[in-house]
N, C-alpha and C positions, 0 to 999 in steps of 0.2 A: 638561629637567625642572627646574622651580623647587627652589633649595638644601633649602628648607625641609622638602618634600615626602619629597626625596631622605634626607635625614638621620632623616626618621620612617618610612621602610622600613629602615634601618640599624638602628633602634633596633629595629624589631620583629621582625627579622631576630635580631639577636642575643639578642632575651629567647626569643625558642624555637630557639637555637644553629644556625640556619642562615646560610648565605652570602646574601648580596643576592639573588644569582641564583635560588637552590633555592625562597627566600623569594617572588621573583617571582612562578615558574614556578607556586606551590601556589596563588598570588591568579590568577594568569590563567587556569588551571586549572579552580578554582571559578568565576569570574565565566562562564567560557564553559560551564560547567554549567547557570548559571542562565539562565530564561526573563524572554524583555523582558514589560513590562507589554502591548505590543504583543500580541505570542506568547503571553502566560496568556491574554488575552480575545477571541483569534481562535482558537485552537485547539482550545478544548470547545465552540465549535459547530462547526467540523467532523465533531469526532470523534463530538458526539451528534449531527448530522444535523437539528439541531432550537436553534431558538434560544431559548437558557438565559436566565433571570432574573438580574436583579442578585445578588442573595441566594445563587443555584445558584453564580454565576462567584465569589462571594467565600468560600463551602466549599473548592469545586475550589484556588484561590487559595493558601490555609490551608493546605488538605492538600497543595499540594504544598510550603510553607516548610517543613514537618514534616519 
């Protein structure tokens, strides 16, 4: 991991008083929460069974950043 990188997770780590690790664990955590761009715009036409409009998939989109 490039120095630079590495010393701005220390930082941010320490302004919300966690250790490196704990600090990781909450970002890879969340990232693996989140849906790829892939997976938002393949998965509401499954689920409707019907294929959504631009406009439809950038609602579903939104609501799910919410």
């Amino acid at each position: 991991m490039p120095d630079e990188a590495l010393e701005a997770l220390r930082e941010r780590a320490a302004k919300r008083q966690l250790s490196l690790s704990a600090y990781a664990r909450e970002v890879l955590v969340r990232e693996a929460g989140r849906a790829t761009m892939e997976e938002a715009l393949s998965a509401p036409r499954v689920i409707a069974g019907r294929r959504l409009s631009a406009r439809q998939l950038k609602q579903l989109i939104r609501a799910g950043r919410s």
